[in-house]
N, C-alpha and C positions, 0 to 999 in steps of 0.2 A: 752109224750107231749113235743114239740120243744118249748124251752125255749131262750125270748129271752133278750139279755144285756138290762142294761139301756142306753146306745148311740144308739142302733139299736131302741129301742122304740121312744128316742127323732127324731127322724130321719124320721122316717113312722111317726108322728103327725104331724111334720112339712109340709112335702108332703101330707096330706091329707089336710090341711088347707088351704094350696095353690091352689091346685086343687079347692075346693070350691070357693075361693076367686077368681078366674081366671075367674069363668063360668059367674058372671054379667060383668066383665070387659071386656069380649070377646063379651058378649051380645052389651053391651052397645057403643064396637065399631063398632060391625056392623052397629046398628040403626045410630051411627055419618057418617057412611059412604053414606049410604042409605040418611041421613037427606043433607048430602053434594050433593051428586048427584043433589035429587030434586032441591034443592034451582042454584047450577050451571045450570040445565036446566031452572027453570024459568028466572035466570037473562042472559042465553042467548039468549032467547027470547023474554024479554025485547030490550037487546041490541040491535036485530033484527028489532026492531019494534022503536028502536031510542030512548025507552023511556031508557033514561041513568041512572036517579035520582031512577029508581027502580031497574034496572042491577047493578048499585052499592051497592044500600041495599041488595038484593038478594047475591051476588059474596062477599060482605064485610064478610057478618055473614058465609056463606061457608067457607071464607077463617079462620074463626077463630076458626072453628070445627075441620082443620085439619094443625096445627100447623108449618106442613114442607112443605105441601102444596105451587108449587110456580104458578101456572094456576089462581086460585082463583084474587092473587094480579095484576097479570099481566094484566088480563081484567080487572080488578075494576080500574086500573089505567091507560086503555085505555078509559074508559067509562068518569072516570073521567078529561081526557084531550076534551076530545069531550062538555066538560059541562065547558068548563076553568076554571074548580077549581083545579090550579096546586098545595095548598098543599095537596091536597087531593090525585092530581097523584102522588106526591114525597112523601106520607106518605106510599102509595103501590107498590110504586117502589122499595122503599127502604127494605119492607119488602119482597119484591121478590131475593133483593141482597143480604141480609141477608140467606133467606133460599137456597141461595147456588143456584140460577137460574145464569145462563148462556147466555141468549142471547146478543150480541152485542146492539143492536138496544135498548132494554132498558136500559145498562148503558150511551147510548150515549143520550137517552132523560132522563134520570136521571141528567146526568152530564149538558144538556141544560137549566135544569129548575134549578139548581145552579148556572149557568154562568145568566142566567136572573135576579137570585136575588144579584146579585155580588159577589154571594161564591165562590170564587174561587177555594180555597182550598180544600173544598170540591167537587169540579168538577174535579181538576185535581185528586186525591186522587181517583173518582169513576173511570176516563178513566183509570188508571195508572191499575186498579185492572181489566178491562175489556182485554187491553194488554196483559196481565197477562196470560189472558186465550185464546186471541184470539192476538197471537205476530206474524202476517202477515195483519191483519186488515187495510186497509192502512186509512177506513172513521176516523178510533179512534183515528188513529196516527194525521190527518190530524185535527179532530179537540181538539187535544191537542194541535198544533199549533195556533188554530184559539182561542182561552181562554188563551194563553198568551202574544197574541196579544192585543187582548181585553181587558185586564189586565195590557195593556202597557208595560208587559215586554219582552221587543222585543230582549233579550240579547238573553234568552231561547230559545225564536222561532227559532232563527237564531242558535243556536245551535245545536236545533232538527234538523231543516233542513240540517246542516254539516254533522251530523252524519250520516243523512238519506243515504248521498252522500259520504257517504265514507264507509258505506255498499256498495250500491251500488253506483258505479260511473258511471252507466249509466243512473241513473235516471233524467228524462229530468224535469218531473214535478218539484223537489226540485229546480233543478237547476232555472228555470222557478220564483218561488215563491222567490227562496233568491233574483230575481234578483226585484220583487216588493216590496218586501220588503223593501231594499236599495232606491229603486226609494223615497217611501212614505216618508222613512229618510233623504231623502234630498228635497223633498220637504220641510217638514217641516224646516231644516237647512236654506234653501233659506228664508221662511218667517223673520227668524231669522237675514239674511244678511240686507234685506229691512229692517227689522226695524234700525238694528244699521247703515246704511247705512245715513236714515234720521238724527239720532240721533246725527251722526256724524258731519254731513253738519248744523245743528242745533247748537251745540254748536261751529264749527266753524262761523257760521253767526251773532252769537249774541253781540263776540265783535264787527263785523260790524255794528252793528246795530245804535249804537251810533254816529258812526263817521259821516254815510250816512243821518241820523236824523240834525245832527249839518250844515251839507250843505247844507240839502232842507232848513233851517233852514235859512243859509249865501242867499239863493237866494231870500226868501221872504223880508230878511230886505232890499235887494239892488229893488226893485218892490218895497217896500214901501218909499224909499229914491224917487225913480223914478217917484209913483203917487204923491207922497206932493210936487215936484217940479212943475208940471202940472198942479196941485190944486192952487197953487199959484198964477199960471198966469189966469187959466179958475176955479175962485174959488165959481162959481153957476155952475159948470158942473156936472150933475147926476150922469151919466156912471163912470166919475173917482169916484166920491163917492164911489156909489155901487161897485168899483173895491177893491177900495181902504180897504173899507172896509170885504171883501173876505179876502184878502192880512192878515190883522189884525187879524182875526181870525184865519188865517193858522200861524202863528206866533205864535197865544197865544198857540194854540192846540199843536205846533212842542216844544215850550219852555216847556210846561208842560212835554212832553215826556222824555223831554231832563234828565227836574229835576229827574223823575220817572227812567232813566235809569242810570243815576247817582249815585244816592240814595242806587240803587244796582248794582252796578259796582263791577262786580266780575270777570273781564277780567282773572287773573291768576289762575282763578276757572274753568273758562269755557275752555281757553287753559290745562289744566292739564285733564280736560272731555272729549275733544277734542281728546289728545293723546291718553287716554285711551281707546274709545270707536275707535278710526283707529288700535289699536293694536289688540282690542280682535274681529273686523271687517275682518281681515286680518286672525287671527285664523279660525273662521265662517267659511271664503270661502277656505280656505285650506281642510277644512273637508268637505265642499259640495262638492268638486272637487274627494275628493277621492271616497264620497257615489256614486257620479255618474260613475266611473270607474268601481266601484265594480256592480254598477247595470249593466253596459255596458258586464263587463267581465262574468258576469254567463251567461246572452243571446247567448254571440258568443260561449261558451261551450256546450249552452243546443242545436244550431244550426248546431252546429260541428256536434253534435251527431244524430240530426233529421233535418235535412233540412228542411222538410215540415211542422213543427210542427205549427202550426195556434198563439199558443199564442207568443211563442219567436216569430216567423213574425211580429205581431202584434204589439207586444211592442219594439220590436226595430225600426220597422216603428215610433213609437213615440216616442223611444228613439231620432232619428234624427229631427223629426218635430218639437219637444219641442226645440231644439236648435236651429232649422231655427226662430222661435217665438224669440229666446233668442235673437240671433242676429239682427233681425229685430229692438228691443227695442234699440239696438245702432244707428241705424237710425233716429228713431223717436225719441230720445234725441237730435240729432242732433240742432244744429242750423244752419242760413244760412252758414253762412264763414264755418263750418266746413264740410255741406255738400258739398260745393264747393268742396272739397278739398279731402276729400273721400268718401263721399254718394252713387255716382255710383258704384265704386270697392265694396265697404260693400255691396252693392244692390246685385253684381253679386256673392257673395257668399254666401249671404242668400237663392238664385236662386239655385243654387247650392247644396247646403245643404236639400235644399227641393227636389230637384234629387234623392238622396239617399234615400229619404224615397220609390220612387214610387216600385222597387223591390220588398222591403219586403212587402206589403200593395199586391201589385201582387202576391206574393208567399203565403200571406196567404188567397187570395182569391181562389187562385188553389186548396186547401184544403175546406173550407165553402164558395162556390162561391153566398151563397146565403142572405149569413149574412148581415142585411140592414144595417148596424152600418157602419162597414168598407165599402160596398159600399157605402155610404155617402159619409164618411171620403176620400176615393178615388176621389169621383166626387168636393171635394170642393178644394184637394189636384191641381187636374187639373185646375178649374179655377185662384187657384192662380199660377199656372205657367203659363197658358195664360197672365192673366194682366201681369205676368215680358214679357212676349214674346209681349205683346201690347208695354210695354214702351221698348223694343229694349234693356232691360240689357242683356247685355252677362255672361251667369252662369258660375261658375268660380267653383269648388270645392276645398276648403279649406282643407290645409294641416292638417293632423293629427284630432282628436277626441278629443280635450280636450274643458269640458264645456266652453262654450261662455261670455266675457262681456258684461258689459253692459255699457264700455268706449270705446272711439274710441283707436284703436290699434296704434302704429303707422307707419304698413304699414300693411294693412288690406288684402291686397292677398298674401303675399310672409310670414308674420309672423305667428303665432296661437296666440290668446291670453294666454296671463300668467295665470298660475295656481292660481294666488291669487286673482282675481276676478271675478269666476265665477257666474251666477246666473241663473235661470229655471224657468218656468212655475208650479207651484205646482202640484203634483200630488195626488190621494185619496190613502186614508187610507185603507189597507184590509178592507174587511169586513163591506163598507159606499158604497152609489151611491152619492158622494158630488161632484157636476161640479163642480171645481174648474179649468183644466184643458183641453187644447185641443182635446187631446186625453189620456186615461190613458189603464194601464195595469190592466189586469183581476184579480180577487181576488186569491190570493195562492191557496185556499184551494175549494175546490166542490165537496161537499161529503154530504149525508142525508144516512139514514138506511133506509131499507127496513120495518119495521115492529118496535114496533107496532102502534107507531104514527111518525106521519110525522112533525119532528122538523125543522125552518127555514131552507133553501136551501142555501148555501151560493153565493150570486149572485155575478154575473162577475162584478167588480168592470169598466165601462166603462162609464167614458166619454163622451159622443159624439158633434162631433161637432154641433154647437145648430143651427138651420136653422135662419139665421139674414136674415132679407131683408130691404132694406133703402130704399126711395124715397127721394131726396134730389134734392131743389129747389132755385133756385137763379134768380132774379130778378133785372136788374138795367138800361136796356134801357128802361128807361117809355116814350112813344109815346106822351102822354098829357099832365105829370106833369112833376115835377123836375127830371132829371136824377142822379141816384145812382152813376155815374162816374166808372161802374163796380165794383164796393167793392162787393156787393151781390156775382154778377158768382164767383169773385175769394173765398169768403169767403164759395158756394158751393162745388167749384172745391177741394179746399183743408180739407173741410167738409168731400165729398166724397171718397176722396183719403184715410183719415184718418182711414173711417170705411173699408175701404175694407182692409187697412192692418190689420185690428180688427176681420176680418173672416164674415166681409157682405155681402152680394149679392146687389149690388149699382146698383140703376139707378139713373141718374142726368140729371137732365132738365134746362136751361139755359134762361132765359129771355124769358118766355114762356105766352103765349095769353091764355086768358079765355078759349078756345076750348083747347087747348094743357096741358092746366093744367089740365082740369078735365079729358081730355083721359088718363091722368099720371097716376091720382087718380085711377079712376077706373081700369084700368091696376097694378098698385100696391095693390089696394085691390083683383083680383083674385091671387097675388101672396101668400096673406096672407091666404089662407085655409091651407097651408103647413109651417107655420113659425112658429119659438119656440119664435122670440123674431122682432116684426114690430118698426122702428124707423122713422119718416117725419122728414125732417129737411127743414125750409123757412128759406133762409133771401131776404129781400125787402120790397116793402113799406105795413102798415098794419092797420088798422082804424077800430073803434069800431063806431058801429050806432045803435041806436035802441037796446042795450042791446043785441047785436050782434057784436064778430069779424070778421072782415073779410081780408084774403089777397088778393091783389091786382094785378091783371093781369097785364102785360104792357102796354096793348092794350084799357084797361081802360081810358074811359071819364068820369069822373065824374063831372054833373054841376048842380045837381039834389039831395038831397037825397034816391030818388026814385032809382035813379041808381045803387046804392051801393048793392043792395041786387042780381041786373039785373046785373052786371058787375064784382063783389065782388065774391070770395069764400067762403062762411060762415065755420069756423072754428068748430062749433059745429057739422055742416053736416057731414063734416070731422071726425069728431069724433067717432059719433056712428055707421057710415060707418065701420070703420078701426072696432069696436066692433062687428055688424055686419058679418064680413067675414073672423074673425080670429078666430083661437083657441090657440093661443101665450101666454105664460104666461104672456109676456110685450106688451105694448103697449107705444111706446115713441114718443111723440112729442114735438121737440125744434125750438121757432124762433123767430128768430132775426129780427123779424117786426116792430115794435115799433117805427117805424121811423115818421117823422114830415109828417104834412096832405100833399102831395104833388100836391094837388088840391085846389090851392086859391081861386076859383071861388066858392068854397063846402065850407061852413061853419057852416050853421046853422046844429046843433042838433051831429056835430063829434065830437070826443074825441080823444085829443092828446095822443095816444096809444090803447092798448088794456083794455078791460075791466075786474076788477079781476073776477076768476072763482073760484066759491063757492063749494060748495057739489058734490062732484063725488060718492055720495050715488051709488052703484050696477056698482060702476065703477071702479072695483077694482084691474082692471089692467095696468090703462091707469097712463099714467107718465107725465106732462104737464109743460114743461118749457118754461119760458116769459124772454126775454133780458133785459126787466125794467119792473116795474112798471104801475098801472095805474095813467091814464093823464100823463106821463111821454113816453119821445122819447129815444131810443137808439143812441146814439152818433158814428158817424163815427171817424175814425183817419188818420192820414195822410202814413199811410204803405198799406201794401195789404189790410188788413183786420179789419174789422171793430171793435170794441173795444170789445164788446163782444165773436164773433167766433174768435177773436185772442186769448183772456185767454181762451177758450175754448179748443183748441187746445194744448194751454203748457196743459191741464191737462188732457187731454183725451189718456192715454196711456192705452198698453196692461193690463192686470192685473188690472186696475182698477175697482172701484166700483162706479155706478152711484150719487150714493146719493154724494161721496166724493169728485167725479169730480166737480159736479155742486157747491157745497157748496165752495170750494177751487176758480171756476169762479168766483161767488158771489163774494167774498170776495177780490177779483184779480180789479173785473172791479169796485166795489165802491172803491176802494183805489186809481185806478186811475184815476176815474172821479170824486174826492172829494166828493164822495156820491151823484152825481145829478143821478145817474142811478144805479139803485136795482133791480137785475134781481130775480125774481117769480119763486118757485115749487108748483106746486099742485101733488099732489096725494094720492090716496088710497093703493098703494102699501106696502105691509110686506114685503116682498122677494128682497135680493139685486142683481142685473143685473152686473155679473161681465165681462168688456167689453174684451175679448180676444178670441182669435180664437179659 
C-alpha cells in the first residue's frame, strides 16, 4: 500500500476543495454572462426603438454584471446624451475610461461634458490621457487647444500651437490659428486703448472744465449788465423781461456749477491722472501694435507655405479691411480745417488699403468659389471702391503695414503712422459668433469625433458683413410753406455720406414730392426682404394731427386739416410697412422733423411737433428716434446743419453703439439749446446695433 506524506495529503485536500469550490463559480459565470447578453440585447433594442430611459436601465445593470466590461457603459452613456442627462453620460463615460476603453471620441465627449461644466482640469487631464493613446490625433490635440482657450489661458494655447509648429513646420493649420489667436488678443487690447483713450482726454478735460464754466459765466453777467440797461430806458418791455430773466437763471445755474467745481478742485489730481493714464495708453498701443504684427506674420508664413489656402486668404483679406476701417476712423474724426488740409490724401489711402484686400478675398474665392460669406464680403468690398471711384479719390497705397491711427499723421501719404498709436476694429474670440467686427477670421480649431455622440462643432468664427440698407430723406424747398433754407438736403447729404462709410447701402432722396417719397418707400422696403439691419432717416418739416405723425412732402398744400392725411406721409404706415417686408434684426428710424407748422393758413387741431409714441408691444425690433419732444420744434442753427443731425454726426462713428450714440446726441443738443429741445427714444429693442462696417 503507497503511503503517502503529510504535505502530499495537505496538498490533494486542498485541490479537491478547490475543484469543488470552482464548479458553482464557473456555473454562476456562465449564467452572468448569459444574464449580460440578454439584458445588452433588450437595451439595444430599446435603443433602436428610441426608447432611451429603458436602453439605460437594461445596458446600466449589464454593465455592472461584468465589471471590465467597457460596451455596456459606452452605449448607456450614448443613450444617456441622447436623453441630456449628462451626469449620467459622464458617470458611464467615465467608467468606460476607467476600464481601460480606448476610443478617442469618448474621451473627447467626456472631456466636453467637463469643459461644459467648467472643469477644466479634469478635461484636460481626460484629453491629456486620450493623447496618450492616440499621439497623432490631431481632433484631441485641437481641442486641447480649444479648453484653454475657453479657460482663458491663452498663454498655453499659444504654446501648444508653437510646439505644434516646430514639429511640424509645415503645418499651415497651426500657423492659421496662432494667427487668430493674436488677432482676438488685440482686439481685446484695442478695447483697452479706447477706454484709456477717453479716460485720458477725460481727465485732461476736467481741469478745463472750470475755466470754460467761469466764461460762459463772464458772458452772461455782461447780457445781464446789457438787458438792465435797456430795462431802464423800455422799463414795461416784456421781451427784455423775459430775456432778462433767462440770462439770470443761466447765471444762477453756471454760479452754482462754478461753487460745485470749486469745492472739488483737484486740478493737480486730475493732471497727475492725466499723465498717468497717457503713459500706460502709450504702453496699450505698443502692445496692440505688436499683437497685430504677430497676427499679420503667421498669415504670410501659413501663405508662403499654401497659397491657396481659403482661411489665411481670408483673414488676411481682413487683416487689411480692418485697417482700411481703421484709417477711415481718422477721417471721420476729422474736423472741417483739418479735412481741408488732409481729408482727400487720408481718403486716397484708405482707397488703397481697401485694394489690397481684393486679392486675397479673390484667391480665397478660387478655392470655395461658393461660400456666400465672402461673396458678400467681396460684393460690399466693390461697392465701397465704387463710391471712392464716384468721389474721384485717387487710391494711393500706403507705405509699409503697420496698424493705423486714429490721428491725423502728419503727412499722411509719404509717412506711416507711428507704432504708438495704433488702433482696430475688434475682432471675435475663438470659439463665439460675436459680430463685433467687419469681417473676422475663422475659429482655430474644427474638429468633432466621429462616434459615439456628436459633441458641439466648433464653428468658423465669421463675422459677416451685416446687409445695412438706409433710405435717407431730406426735405427743404417747400413749394407752399416756409422754406428750410436747405439745412434738411445738407443735413441728408451728410447723413448719408456718414452711413455708407458705416458699410450701408444708401439711397438718398432730396426735397422730394408726395409721389417720389412714397416710390422711395416702397422701393426701400423691397430692399428690406435681404437686410440684417433697415435704417429711415427724415429731416424736414413734420406735424402731428389727429393722433397721427406725419412728414411732409414739399409739394404739400396744406389749408385744410383734411389735407394732411391726403398730402402727409403717416409715419405709423411707414412703420409697420418697414415691419411688414423685413426680416432684419433692426429696424431704425431717425428724424429730425419736428420743426415749426410751416403752414400758417393750418392751425386748428396741429401740434407743434410730433406726437409721443407709446407701446411698441410685438414691435420688438423697431428703434424710433424723435429730434425733440412732443409740442416742441427742433431748432435750426446757423452752420450746415441743423442742431440735431449736427450732434448727431460728432457721435455717430464706426464702432459705435446705437443706444450710446443717441444718448451722447441727447445730451449734446439740450446743453446747447438750454434744454428747449429733448430729442425722444422709443424702443422695444434688447440687442445693441453696433454701427460699423
Amino acid at each position: 500500500m503507497l503511503k503517502m506524506n503529510r504535505k502530499a495529503v495537505v496538498i490533494l485536500l486542498w485541490l479537491f476543495i478547490s475543484v469543488f469550490e470552482c464548479i458553482p463559480a464557473a456555473q454562476a459565470q456562465k449564467n452572468d454572462a448569459k444574464k449580460y447578453k440578454d439584458l445588452m440585447d433588450l437595451g439595444v433594442a430599446a435603443f433602436q426603438k428610441k426608447d432611451f430611459t429603458a436602453a439605460i436601465r437594461y445596458m446600466s445593470e449589464a454593465g455592472n454584471l461584468m465589471p471590465t466590461d467597457t460596451i455596456a457603459p459606452l452605449y448607456t452613456g450614448i443613450a444617456a446624451q441622447q436623453l441630456k442627462d449628462e451626469p449620467a453620460a459622464r458617470n458611464q463615460f467615465e467608467k468606460y475610461v476607467v476600464r481601460g476603453g480606448r476610443d478617442a471620441a469618448v474621451f473627447y465627449a467626456l472631456s466636453s461634458i467637463y469643459k461644459a461644466d467648467q472643469d477644466y482640469e479634469k478635461a484636460l487631464s481626460t484629453l491629456d490621457k486620450a493623447i496618450a493613446i492616440h499621439p497623432a490625433n490631431r481632433d484631441l490635440a485641437n481641442e486641447r487647444i480649444n479648453i484653454f482657450l475657453t479657460a482663458n489661458r491663452i498663454d498655453e494655447a499659444i504654446d501648444d500651437l508653437k510646439k505644434a509648429v516646430v514639429r511640424n513646420p509645415n503645418d499651415v493649420q497651426s500657423l492659421v490659428n496662432l494667427s487668430i489667436i493674436y488677432s482676438n488678443i488685440a482686439a481685446k487690447t484695442d478695447e483697452e486703448v479706447g477706454k484709456l483713450e477717453i479716460e485720458t482726454k477725460r481727465e485732461s478735460d476736467l481741469g478745463k472744465q472750470l475755466a470754460d464754466t467761469k466764461k460762459t459765466l463772464d458772458v452772461y453777467l455782461t447780457e445781464q449788465k446789457r438787458l438792465n440797461a435797456l430795462l431802464r430806458k423800455q422799463p414795461q418791455n416784456a421781451e427784455l423781461k423775459r430775456q432778462l430773466g433767462m440770462v439770470k437763471q443761466r447765471i444762477t445755474d453756471n454760479q452754482a456749477t462754478i461753487v460745485q467745481l470749486e469745492a472739488n478742485d483737484q486740478s493737480a489730481m486730475h493732471a497727475s491722472a492725466a499723465l498717468e493714464s497717457g503713459r500706460r495708453l502709450a504702453e496699450v498701443r505698443e502692445k496692440y501694435v505688436g499683437e497685430k504684427k504677430l497676427e499679420k506674420a503667421y498669415l504670410t508664413r501659413a501663405l508662403a507655405l499654401d497659397p491657396g489656402n481659403y482661411d489665411a486668404n481670408f483673414n488676411m483679406g481682413v487683416w487689411y479691411f480692418n485697417q482700411a476701417v481703421k484709417l477711415k476712423k481718422v477721417v471721420d474724426g476729422m474736423n472741417s480745417a483739418e479735412y481741408a488740409q488732409y481729408g482727400r490724401r487720408i481718403e486716397g489711402q484708405v482707397c488703397g488699403t481697401f485694394k489690397k484686400v481684393v486679392p486675397y478675398f479673390e484667391r480665397a474665392r478660387e478655392t470655395k468659389s461658393t461660400e456666400a460669406d465672402l461673396n458678400e464680403h467681396l460684393t460690399n468690398l466693390q461697392n465701397i471702391l465704387k463710391q471712392f471711384e464716384e468721389k474721384k479719390v485717387a487710391c494711393v497705397m500706403p507705405i509699409g503695414d503697420e496698424p493705423f491711427l486714429t490721428a491725423i499723421p502728419a503727412d499722411p501719404v509719404t509717412q506711416r503712422p507711428p507704432e504708438s498709436k495704433p488702433t482696430t476694429t475688434p475682432g471675435p474670440k475663438p470659439g463665439q459668433t460675436t459680430p463685433t467686427t467687419t469681417a473676422a477670421a475663422r475659429q482655430p480649431v474644427d474638429s468633432k469625433p466621429d462616434k459615439p455622440t456628436e459633441p458641439p462643432t466648433s464653428q468658423a468664427v465669421v463675422v459677416a458683413f451685416p446687409r445695412r440698407f438706409a433710405l435717407v430723406v431730406g426735405n427743404s424747398a417747400y413749394q407752399n410753406g416756409s422754406s428750410l433754407e436747405g439745412m434738411p438736403v445738407n443735413d441728408a447729404t451728410d447723413i448719408a455720406d456718414r452711413l455708407r462709410a458705416l458699410g450701408f447701402l444708401v439711397t438718398l432722396v432730396t426735397n422730394s414730392t408726395k409721389s417720389t417719397l412714397e416710390t422711395s418707400i416702397g422701393q426701400f422696403n423691397q430692399q428690406l426682404k435681404n437686410a440684417d439691419v433697415a435704417l429711415f432717416f427724415y429731416a424736414g418739416h413734420g406735424i402731428e394731427f389727429d393722433n397721427h405723425n406725419y412728414l411732409i412732402p414739399v409739394d404739400a398744400k396744406l389749408t385744410d386739416p383734411d389735407d394732411v392725411d391726403l398730402q402727409g406721409v403717416d409715419v405709423q404706415k411707414l412703420i409697420d410697412r418697414m415691419r411688414r417686408n423685413t426680416h432684419a434684426a433692426f429696424n431704425v428710424i431717425i428724424m429730425d422733423a419736428c420743426r415749426d407748422n410751416p403752414f400758417k393758413s393750418f392751425s386748428r387741431g396741429g401740434s407743434r411737433g410730433f406726437k409721443p409714441v407709446g407701446d411698441l408691444s410685438g414691435e420688438g425690433n423697431m428703434y424710433l428716434a424723435m429730434a425733440t419732444g412732443w409740442g416742441n420744434v427742433a431748432e435750426n442753427s446757423s452752420g450746415r446743419n441743423g442742431v440735431y443731425t449736427r450732434s448727431l454726426l460728432n457721435h455717430l462713428r464706426s464702432g459705435e453703439v446705437l443706444d450710446d450714440v443717441l444718448l451722447r446726441t441727447q445730451i449734446e443738443v439740450k446743453r446747447q439749446t438750454q434744454n428747449r429741445q429733448n430729442p425722444q427714444v422709443v424702443t422695444e429693442m434688447a440687442q445693441e446695433i453696433k454701427l460699423k462696417f
